[in-house]
N, C-alpha and C positions, 0 to 999 in steps of 0.2 A: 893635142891631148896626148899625154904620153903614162901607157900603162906600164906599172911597174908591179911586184910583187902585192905588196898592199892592196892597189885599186884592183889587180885580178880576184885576189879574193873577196874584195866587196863585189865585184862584177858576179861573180860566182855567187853570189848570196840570190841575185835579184834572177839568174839563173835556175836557181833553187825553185820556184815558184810555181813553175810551172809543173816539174816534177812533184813537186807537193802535190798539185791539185790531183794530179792525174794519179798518183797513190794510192791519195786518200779515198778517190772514186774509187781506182777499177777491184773488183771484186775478187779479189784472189786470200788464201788464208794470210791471218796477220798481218794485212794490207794497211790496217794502223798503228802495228807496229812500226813497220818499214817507214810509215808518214811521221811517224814520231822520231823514226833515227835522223829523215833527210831534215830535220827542223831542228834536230840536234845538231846535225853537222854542219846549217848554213848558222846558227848560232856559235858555235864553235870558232869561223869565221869571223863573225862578228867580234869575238872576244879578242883573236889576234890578230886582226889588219893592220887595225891601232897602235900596237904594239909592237909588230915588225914596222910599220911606216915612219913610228918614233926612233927606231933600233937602225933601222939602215939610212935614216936621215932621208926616208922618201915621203915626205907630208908634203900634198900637192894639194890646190884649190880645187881640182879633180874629186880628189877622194875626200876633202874636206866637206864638199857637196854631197856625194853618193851614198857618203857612210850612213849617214842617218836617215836617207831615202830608200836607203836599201832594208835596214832595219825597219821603219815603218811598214814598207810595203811587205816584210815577210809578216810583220806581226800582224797587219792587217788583214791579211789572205788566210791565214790560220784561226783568226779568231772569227769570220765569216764563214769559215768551212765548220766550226763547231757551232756556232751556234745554231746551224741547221742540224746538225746532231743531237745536239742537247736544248732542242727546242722549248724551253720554258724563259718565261722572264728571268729565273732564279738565275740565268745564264748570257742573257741576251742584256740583262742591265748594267753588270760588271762590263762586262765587253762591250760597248756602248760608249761608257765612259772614258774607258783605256785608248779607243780610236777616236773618240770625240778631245781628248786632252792631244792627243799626239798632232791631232791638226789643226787645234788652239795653239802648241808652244810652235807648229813647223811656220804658222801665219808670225807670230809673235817673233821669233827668228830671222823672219825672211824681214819684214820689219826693220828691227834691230840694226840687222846688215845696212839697212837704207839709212840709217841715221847715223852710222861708225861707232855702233854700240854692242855690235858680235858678242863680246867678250862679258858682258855684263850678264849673259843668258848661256852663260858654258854650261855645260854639264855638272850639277853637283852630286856629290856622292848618296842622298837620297833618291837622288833620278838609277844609281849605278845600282842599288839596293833594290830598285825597283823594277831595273829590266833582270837582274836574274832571280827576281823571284816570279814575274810575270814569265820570262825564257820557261822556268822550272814548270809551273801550274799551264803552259801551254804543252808542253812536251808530254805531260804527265794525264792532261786532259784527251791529244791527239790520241793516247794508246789505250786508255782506260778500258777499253769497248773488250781490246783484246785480250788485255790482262784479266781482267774478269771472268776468263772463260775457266782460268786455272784456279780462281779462288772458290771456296765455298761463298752458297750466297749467303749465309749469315755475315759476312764480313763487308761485299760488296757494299753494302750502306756506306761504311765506314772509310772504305775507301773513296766510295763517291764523293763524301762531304771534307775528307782530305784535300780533295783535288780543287770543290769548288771554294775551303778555306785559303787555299792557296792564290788562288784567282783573285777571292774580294780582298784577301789582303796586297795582290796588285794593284788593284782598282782603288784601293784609298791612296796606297805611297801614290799611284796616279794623280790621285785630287792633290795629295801633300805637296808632292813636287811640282804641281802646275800654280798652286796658288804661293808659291816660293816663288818661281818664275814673275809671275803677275807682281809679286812686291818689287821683287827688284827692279824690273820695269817700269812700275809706277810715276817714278820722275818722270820717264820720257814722255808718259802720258799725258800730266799734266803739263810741260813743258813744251810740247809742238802742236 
């Protein structure tokens, strides 16, 4: 296995997690701010691994693998640490959905791979719409707690339902982009 530029900074995302959690917990002021910066930066990651891996000619089966294991698992650790925050179904449904689809296409995927059909489950740019606006309404949901302390409350409503429009409009491009996936797939379904 040979890390290079790229795979360190996926490496560094799944690195992230930890530190997330322990943030998000330890009780110090704007403690969810700080949770929301380290979930911007391991997203930030995410958005140039790809991009330097393309750029410097280092796409390895390494990081062809990790990328999207690393993404899952930050998106999934963040949206478990909120929903004990924002304990209502209003919050726990969307988020549900989002980790229940990511490990519907990661099965569908792994799959794929088994039949020499990768390619037919790439990434489409509805899936790309979907992680930064789900990236966005996560970031935005980790800090809410502490931003709120500086707004008046007549407004905090508004930004509440901000945050969680942002979220269910992940959770549908979610269902959109999973049953995109499912069609294209279709053939192999019926065919093995």
């Amino acid at each position: 296995m040979h890390i290079n530029l790229p795979n360190l900074l996926t490496l560094s995302r799944v690195a992230f997690i930890p530190v997330l959690v322990i943030v998000f917990y330890v009780p110090f002021q704007y403690h969810l701010i700080a949770a929301a910066g380290i979930f911007t930066l391991a997203s930030i990651t995410d958005a140039i691994d790809g991009y330097v891996a393309r750029r410097l000619g280092q796409i390895t089966q390494f990081g062809a693998f990790l990328d999207p294991v690393a993404d899952k698992l930050m998106v999934a650790v963040a949206l478990i640490l909120l929903v004990e925050r924002h304990d209502s179904i209003y919050f726990t449904l969307p988020a549900s959905v989002i980790i229940g689809r990511e490990i519907v296409i990661s099965a569908l995927r792994e799959w794929m791979a088994e039949l020499g059909k990768s390619a037919s489950v790439a990434v489409s740019y509805i899936g790309k719409v979907k992680t930064g606006l789900q990236m966005t309404a996560i970031v935005l949901l980790l800090a809410v707690d502490d931003i709120l302390i500086f707004v008046p409350e007549a407004y905090s409503i508004w930004i509440l339902t901000f945050c969680y429009t942002l979220l269910y409009g992940a959770a549908i491009l979610t269902l959109w982009s999973m049953i995109l996936y499912l069609r294209t797939s279709m053939r192999e379904f019926d065919t093995k």
